[in-house]
N, C-alpha and C positions, 0 to 999 in steps of 0.2 A: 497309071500305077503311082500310090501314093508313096512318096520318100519319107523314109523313116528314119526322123534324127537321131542318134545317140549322144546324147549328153554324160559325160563323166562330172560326179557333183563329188566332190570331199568336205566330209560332212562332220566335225568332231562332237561325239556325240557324249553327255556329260551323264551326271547321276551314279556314280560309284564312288567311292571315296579314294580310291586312286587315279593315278591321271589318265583317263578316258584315252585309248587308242581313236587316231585319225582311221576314220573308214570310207572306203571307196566302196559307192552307192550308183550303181548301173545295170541298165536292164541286159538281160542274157539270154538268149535262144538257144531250141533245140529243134533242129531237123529232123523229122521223124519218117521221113521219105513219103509222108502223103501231106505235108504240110506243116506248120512252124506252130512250135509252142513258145509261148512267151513267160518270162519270168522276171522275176527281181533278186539282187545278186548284192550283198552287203559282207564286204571283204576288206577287216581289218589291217591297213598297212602294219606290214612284219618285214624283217630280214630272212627270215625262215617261214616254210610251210606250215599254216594253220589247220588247228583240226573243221570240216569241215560238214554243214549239215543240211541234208535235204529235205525241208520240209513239205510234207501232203496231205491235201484238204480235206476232209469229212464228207458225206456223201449231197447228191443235190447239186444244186447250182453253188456250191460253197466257193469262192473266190479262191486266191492265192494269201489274201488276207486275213480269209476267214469268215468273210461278210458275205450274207445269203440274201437274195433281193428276199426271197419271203418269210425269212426272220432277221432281218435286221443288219445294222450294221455295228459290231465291236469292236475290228481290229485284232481282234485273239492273234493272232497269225504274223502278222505285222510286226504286234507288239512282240511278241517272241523272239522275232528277229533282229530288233533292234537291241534287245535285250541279253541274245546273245554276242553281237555286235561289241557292243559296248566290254563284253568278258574276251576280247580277243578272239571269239570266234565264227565263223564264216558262216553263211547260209545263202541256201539258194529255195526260194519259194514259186510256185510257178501254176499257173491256171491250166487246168486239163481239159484233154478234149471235150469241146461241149461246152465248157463253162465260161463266160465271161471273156474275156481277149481268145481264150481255144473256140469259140464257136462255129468259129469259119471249118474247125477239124470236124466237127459233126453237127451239122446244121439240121439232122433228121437225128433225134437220140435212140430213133430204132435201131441205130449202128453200133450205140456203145456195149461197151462188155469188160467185166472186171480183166477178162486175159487182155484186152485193150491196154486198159490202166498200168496194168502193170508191165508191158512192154514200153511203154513211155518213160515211166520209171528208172526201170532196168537201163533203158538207153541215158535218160538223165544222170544215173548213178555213173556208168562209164564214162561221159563224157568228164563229169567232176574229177573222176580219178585219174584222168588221165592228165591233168593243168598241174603244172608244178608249181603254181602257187599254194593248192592245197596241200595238208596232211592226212589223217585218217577218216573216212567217208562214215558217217552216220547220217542212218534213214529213219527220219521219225514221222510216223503218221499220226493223225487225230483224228479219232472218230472213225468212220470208216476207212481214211487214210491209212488206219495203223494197220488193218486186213491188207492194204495196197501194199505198205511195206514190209513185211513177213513174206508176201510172196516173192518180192522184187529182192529181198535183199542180197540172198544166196547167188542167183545169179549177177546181181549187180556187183559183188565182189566189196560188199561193204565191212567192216570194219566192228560194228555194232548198231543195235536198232532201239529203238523208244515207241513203245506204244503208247499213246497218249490220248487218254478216254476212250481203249478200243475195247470192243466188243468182246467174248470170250464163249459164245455162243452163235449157231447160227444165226443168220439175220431172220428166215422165217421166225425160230422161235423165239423171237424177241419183239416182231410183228406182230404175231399172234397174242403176246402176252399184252402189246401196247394197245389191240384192237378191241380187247377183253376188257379192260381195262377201263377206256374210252367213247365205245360206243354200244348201244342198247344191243339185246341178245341176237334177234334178227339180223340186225348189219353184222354183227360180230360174226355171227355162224356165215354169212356170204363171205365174210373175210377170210375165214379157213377155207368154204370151196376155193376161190381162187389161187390161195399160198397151194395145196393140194394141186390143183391143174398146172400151176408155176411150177414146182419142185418135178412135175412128172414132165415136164418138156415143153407145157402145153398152152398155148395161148387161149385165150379168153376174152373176148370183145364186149361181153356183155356185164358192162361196167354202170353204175349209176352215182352219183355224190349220197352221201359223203365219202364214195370209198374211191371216187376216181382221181385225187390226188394224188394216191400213194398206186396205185394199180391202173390207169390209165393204159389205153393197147401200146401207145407209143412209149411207155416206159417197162412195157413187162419180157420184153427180149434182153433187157439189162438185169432184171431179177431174176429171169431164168439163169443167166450163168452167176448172179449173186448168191444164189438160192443153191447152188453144186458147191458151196466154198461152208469151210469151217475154220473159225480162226483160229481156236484154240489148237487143231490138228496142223495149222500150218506154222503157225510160232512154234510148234515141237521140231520143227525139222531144223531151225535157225544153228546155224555152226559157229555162230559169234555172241560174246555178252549182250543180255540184252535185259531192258528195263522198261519195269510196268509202273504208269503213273495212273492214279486214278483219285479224282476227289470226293467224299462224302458225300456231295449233297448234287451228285449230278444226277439231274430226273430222267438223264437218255441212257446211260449205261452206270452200272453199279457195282458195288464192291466185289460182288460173287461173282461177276466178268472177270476182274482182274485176279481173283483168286482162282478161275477157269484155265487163264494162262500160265499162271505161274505151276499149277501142278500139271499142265503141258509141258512145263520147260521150269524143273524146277530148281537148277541152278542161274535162274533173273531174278532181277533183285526185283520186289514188288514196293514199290513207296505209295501208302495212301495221304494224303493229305484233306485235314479237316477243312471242313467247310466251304472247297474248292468246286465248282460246279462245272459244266461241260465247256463254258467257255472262257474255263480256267478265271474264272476269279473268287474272290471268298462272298459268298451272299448264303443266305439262309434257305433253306429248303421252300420258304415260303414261294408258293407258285406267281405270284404278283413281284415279287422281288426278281424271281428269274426270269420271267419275260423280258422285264424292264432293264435287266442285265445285258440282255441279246441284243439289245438297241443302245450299248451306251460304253462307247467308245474311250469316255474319259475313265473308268475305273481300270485299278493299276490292277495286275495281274499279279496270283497269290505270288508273294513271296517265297515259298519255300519249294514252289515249283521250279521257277529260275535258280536257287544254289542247289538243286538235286539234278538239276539237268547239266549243268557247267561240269559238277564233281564226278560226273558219271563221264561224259561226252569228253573231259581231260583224262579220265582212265583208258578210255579205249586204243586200243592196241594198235601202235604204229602199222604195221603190215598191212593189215585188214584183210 
């Protein structure tokens, strides 16, 4: 059994024009009773409770940072959190089952399932509320994340949520529109039978490329319970402030997403931001720009993303 060091690193982190809070930079667990999730835990030294935020990855193999072995590596994730860091505020980012340091939690992804996700969640959120180091709990997802967090937050007793590049429609129809889209009419129409056998409960082996990336036997018990979720029906039930960020030029989810949630829940504040793309930074729609995006770690993240997220995440209500 290998012994796992914990190192506590304090780390003053600069780039604001006031004087940057000293931050304490340490990895954090969660026991989930069938095995240990791993995170990263950036907690600005205060004399008081800071507001606190859990961030959640997008769907796939997406890291705790944001980085997906098969689109690249950015940092989106990371960068956020340093970035709230640096604003006096706390986060905790953390790889889920399946992914990346979680793999040991499901080494078969026949296992996984959104009610999965979100009971890890749920359990992460309590645990954060329970440290009196923190203040008020904000869940913010990205990407698929932000479905994880809608669900999770009610029970996790959060404070307020962020959806951040989330969907506002089911994921079939947003499959369907992507496979439309993308591949010639024949694959396209195999691609609805299968979302059709997915949605009715119903597994499907007879998969071929190009469609076994996304539909794969070993991935379609995680679709089946992805494929029962609506996200915009679940951000309506949310009982705390909550905020839609979405940018212009993101090619995976779009403004009408965000405009999906907001008349779900239409006292959140909806912020669009121009030219911000799904892995929040500002690039042009140009499809050669945004790849090259997803692979490039040193581009600063929009601006107007970070003081919309601060201004909101200090408004949230002590109690939670």
């Amino acid at each position: 059994m290998m012994l796992r060091v914990v190192s506590l690193v304090l780390l003053l982190l600069t780039g604001i024009a006031q004087a940057a809070p000293v931050v304490l930079q340490r990895p954090i667990d969660l026991d989930t009773g069938t095995g240990v999730l791993h995170g990263s835990l950036l907690l600005p030294r205060s004399d008081k409770p800071v507001p606190m935020v859990l961030i959640i990855a997008g769907s796939g193999p997406t890291d705790r940072d944001g980085n997906n072995p098969e689109g690249g590596r950015n940092d989106s994730l990371r960068k956020l959190a340093i970035f709230l860091a640096r604003n006096n505020i706390a986060s905790v980012r953390y790889d889920k089952r399946g992914v990346a340091s979680g793999q040991a939690l499901a080494p078969d992804e026949r296992t996984l399932s959104v009610e999965g996700y979100v009971a890890d969640a749920v359990a992460w959120g309590r645990k954060l509320k329970a440290d009196p180091r923190f203040g008020p709990l904000v869940i913010l997802g990205h990407s698929e994340g932000a479905l994880i967090a809608s669900l999770a937050a009610n029970p996790a007793g959060a404070a307020a949520v962020v959806s951040l590049a989330g969907s506002g429609r089911p994921v079939d129809q947003v499959l369907r529109e992507q496979l439309h889209e993308q591949l010639p009419p024949p694959l396209a129409r195999r691609g609805d039978q299968l979302i059709d056998r997915l949605k009715a409960g119903q597994l499907d082996p007879d998969v071929q490329p190009p469609l076994d990336s996304a539909f794969r036997p070993s991935v379609q018990p995680y679709l089946i319970s992805l494929f029962r979720q609506d996200p915009a029906a679940a951000f309506a039930q949310l009982k705390m402030p909550a905020l839609i960020v979405q940018g212009s030029t993101d090619l995976q989810v779009s403004i009408k997403d965000a405009k999906a949630l907001q008349a779900a829940k239409p006292d959140a504040q909806l912020v669009t931001i121009g030219g911000m793309n799904h892995v929040l930074r500002i690039v042009p729609a140009d499809p050669k720009q945004q790849r090259e995006s997803y692979q490039n770690p040193n581009l600063p993240l929009a601006d107007e993303l970070g003081r919309t997220l601060v201004k909101f995440i200090e408004s949230a209500p002590v109690g939670g």
